[in-house]
N, C-alpha and C positions, 0 to 999 in steps of 0.2 A: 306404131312407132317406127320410127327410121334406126337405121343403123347406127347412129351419132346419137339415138337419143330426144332429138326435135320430130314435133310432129304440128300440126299443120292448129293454130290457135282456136280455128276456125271449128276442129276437129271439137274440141270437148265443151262445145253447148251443143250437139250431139251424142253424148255420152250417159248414159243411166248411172245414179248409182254406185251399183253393184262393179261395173266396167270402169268407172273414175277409180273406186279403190282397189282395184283388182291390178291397174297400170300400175298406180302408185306404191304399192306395194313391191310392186318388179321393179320401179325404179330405188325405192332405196336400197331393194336388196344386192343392185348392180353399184348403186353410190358404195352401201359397205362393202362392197365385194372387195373394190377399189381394183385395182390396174387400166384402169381409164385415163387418157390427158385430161389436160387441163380445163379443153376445150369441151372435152367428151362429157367432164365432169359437170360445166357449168351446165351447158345442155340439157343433163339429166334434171340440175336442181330448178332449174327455169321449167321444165315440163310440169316435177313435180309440183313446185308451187300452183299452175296452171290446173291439175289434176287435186290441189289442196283446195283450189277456189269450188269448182266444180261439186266436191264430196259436200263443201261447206254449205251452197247454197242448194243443194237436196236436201242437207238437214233441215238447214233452218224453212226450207218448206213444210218437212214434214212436221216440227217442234209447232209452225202456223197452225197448221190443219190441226193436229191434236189439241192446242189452245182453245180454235174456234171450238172443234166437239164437247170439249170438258164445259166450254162459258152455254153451250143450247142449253137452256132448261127440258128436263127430264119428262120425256112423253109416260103418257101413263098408257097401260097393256090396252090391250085392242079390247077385249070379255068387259073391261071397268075394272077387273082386278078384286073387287070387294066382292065380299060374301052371294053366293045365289042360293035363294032358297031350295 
């Protein structure tokens, strides 16, 4: 992130994660910090949206992948699982 707070949009579909919410966490904690302009302030809330989109659509990947896992029907054990004499 820049000194002002923008960083480059391009930046965070490059981002994991873990690093989306790790920024946006620093940005609100500079939004309440507060003694930023006006400008400095919009800045921040524009990243962080940008950095809200990001976390959002990791979730909602991962909420996919868990849906799909949960819908496979259930393999059975490699042995057969039932009784051996």
């Amino acid at each position: 992130m820049t000194d002002d707070g923008t960083a480059a949009v391009a930046e965070t579909g490059t981002l994991g994660y873990e690093q989306a919410r790790d920024e946006l966490i620093e940005v609100v904690r500079r939004l309440e910090a507060g003694g930023t302009t006006l400008e400095e302030s919009l800045a921040l809330w524009e990243r962080g949206e940008e950095l809200a989109k990001v976390c959002r659509h990791w979730l909602e990947g991962a909420r996919a992948r868990l849906d799909a896992a949960l819908a496979r029907p259930q393999e059975e054990p490699a042995d057969g699982g039932e009784g051996s004499d």
